[in-house]
N, C-alpha and C positions, 0 to 999 in steps of 0.2 A: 705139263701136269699129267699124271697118271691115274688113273681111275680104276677100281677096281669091279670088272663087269659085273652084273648080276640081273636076273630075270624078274621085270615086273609083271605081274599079271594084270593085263588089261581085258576090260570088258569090249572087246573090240565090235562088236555087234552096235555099239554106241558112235561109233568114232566116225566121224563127217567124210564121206567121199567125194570126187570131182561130180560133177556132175555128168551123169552117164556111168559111171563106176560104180561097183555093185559097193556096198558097208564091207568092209574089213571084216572078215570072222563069215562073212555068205560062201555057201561051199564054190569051190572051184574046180574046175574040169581038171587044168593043170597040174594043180599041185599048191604046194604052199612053198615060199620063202624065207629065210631067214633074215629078219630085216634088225639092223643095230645103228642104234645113235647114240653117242656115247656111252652112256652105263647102262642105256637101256637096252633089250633084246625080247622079240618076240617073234613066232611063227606069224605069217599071215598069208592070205590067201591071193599071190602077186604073180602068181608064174601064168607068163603070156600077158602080161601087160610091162608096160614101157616105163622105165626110169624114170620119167618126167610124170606119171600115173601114181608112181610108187613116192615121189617125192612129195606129193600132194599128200598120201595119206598121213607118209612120216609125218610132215609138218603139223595135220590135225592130232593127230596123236601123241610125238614126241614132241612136237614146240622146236621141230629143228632148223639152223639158221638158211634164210632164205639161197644166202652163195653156198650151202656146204656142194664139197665135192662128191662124186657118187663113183665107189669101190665096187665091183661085182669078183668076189672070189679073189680082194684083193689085187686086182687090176680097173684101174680108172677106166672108164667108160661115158657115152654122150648119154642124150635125153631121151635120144630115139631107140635104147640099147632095147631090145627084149629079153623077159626075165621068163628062164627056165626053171623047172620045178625043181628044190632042193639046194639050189644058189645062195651064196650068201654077199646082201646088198646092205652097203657100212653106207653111212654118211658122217664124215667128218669135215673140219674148218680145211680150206683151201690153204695148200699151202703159203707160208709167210706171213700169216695174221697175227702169229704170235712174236714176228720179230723184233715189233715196234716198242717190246720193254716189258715190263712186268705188269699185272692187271693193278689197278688202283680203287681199292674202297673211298668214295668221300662222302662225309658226312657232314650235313648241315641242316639245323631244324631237328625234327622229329626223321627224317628220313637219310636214308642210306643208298648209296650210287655205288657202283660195282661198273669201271668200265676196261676195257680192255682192250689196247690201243688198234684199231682199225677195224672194231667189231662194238654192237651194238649195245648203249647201255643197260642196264639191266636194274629197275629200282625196286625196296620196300620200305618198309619201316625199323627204325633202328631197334622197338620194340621185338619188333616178328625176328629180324635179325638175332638178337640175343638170346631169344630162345632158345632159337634152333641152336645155339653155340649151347645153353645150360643142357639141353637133349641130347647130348652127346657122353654128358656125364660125367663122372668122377674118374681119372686113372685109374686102372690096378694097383699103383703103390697107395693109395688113399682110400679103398676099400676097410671095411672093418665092420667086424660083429659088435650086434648088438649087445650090450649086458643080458642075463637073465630079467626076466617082467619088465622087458622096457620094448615099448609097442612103437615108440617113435623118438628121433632124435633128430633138431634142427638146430641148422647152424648158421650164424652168422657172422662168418670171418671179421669183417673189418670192423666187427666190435668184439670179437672174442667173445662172444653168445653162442649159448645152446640152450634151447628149449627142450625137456625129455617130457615123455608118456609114461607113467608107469603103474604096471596094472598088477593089480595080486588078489588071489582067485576066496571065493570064499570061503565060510565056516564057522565054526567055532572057535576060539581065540581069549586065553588067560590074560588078562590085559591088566594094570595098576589102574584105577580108578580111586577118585578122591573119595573119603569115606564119610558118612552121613553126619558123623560126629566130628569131624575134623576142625582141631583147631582152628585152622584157617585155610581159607579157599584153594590158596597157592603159596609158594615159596616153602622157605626153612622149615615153619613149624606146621605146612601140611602132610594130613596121613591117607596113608594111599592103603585101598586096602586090593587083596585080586578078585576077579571078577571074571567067570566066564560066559561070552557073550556071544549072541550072531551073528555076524556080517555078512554082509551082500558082497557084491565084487568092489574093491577099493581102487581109485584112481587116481594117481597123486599126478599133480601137472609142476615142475620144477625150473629154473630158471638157474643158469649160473652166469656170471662175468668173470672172467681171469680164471675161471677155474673154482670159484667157490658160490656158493648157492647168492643171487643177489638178493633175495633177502623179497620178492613173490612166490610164494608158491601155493598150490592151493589144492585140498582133499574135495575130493563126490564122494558119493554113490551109483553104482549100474544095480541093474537087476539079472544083466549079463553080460556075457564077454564083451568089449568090443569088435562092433563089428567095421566102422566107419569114419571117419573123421567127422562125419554130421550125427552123429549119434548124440542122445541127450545124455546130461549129466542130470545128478538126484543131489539136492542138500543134505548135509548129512545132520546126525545128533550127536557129535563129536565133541568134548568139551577140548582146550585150548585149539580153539577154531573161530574165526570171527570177520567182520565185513570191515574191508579195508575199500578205496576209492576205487571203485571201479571193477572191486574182484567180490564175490560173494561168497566165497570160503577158505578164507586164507586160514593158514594152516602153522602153527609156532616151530620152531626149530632153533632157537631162542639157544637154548642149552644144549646143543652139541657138544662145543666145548672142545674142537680138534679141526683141524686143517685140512681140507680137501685136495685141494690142486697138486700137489706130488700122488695122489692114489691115481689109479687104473681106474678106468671109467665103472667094470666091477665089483671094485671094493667101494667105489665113490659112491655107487648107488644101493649096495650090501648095507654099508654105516649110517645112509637116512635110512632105509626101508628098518633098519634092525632100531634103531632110535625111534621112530613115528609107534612100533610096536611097543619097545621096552622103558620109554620114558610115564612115568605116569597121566593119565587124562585127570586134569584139575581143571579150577576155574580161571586160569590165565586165558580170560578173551574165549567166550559163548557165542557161537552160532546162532543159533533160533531157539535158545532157552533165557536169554537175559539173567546170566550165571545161573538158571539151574540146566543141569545133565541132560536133560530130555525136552522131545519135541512137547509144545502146547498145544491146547486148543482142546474143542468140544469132537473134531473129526478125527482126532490123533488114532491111530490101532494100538487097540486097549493093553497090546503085550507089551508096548514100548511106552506106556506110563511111568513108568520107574525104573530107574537101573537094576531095583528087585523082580519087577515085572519081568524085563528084559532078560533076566539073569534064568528065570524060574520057564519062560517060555522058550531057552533054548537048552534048556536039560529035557523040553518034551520034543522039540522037535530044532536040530543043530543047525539046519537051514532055513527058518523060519524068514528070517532078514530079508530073504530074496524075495520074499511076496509082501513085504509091506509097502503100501505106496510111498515112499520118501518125496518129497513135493521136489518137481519140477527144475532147475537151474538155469537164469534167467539164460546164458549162452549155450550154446553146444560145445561139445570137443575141438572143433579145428578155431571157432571163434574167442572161443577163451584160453588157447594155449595164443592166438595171435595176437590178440590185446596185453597179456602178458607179455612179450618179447618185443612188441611195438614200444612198450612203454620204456624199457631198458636198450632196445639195438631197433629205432628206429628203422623199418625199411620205406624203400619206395622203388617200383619199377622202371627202369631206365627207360628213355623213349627219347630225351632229346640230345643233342650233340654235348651242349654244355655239360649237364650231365657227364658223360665219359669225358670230358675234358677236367673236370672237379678228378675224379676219381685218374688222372694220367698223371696230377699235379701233386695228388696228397702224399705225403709222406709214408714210408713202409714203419 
């Protein structure tokens, strides 16, 4: 196996000595050594002291194996060797430890064995194990930008799930809104009239399966950017918006009316954001008005009484929306896009053997 060096920095002032032997990193009359155990490599303060001195500290410090060999300058050496200032002291596996075969992971239970034939085993958990393997990350060829206004994008493969963030900024905004007189609330014979209004920051949280929206998704309000995955969301006064099991602002897309899954992730998130604007707000399914347009109650801010209010108090001032308190949402960001995507692409975190053996068996 090949390893690619590289220097950790250790607080060596910490690091356990024999007994009688000054802490690693205390000055030294000598000089300092170059001491390397596998990928690790650091100075330390060894020169004039013995191999079997220096072997002690590697071990406190690098965790190295009790038989390694000891290299000085590339040439094998005993215990009683002494170490000159500027020397470089390897310790690697004695030869032939690697000949007995290939290393073997085994897994059984919650835990993972890592052994390697005439050398000592080495255990964790199948949990910690998989981490470290997702921390390594995505390949180069699987890299990819994000759309514009899309703050997050999750995936999960074995169900052809993605969860997205998508945030768009505030203002003023000519929107259809159902008009006071309208025939009817929604459908054919409602009349939408334009309306220009304030917004706060807009956050649509979206779900797809196969490629087209699965049919949760759900609108806030911020008062500002996103800054955080625990950042709060605000309910909003949105009309075709309304409480579904478990979601507090689910959001209509009803009438789309065209096919997602052939478009570029781009245009896939271009034709909702351009829909959520250019469709009209009627009363297909109310929020926190019980079909009417606006928030209630006796503490409401008195600009957002009416869609008139609302209308008349952002010709005075275009940002107003960002300082109205919008009440509260019962999850934050990271909790409500997770419940959302639990509920269509179940996860669970891997920790026991059976587990990767479900997932070795399943079908592609």
């Amino acid at each position: 196996m090949t390893q690619r060096q590289r220097t950790r920095p250790i607080d060596t002032t910490q690091a356990t000595a024999a007994p009688g032997f000054p802490a690693a990193g205390a000055p030294a009359e000598a000089g300092t050594v170059q001491l390397i155990a596998g990928a690790d490599v650091q100075d330390m303060p060894l020169a004039g002291r013995t191999v079997a001195e220096a072997r002690t500290v590697a071990r406190a410090v690098f965790g190295i194996h009790p038989d390694a060999r000891a290299l000085v300058d590339g040439r094998e050496v005993d215990e009683e060797h002494v170490l000159d200032a500027r020397q470089r002291l390897e310790f690697t596996r004695r030869a032939g430890q690697k000949g007995g075969g290939e290393p073997v992971i085994e897994l059984a239970g919650s835990q993972a064995r890592w052994v390697w034939p005439g050398d000592v085993a080495v255990e964790t958990s199948i949990g910690s194990l998989l981490d470290r393997v997702a921390g390594l990350g995505p390949a180069p060829e699987r890299w990819e930008l994000y759309p514009p206004h899309v703050r997050l994008m999750v995936r999960r493969p074995r169900y052809d799930a993605v969860g997205i963030v998508v945030e768009m900024p505030p203002g003023p905004r000519r929107v259809g809104w159902v008009a006071e007189d309208s025939p009817a609330p929604y459908g054919a014979r409602c009349r939408i009239v334009d309306r220009e209004l304030s917004f706060p920051w807009i956050v649509l949280l979206l779900t797809f399966v196969d490629g087209e929206l699965s049919g949760l998704q759900q609108v806030f309000y911020r008062p500002a950017a996103i800054q955080s995955l625990d950042d709060r969301l605000h309910l909003t006064n949105l009309l075709n918006v309304t409480r579904l099991p478990g979601h507090e602002s689910a959001v209509c897309f009803d009438n789309l009316g065209r096919t997602l899954r052939r478009l570029p992730w781009a245009e896939r998130i271009a034709v909702l954001c351009d829909h959520f604007w250019a469709a009209g707000f009627n009363h297909h399914g109310n929020l926190l008005g019980d079909d009417r347009p606006l928030l209630g109650g006796a503490d409401i801010d008195r600009r957002v009484v009416s869609v008139a209010a609302w209308e008349e108090a952002t010709r005075r001032d275009p940002f107003f929306a960002l300082r109205v308190a919008w009440p509260p949402a019962r999850r934050r960001l990271r909790a409500a896009l997770a419940d959302m995507l639990d509920r269509i692409a179940p996860w669970n975190r891997i920790e026991r053997a059976e587990q990767l053996a479900t997932l070795m068996l399943a079908e592609d």
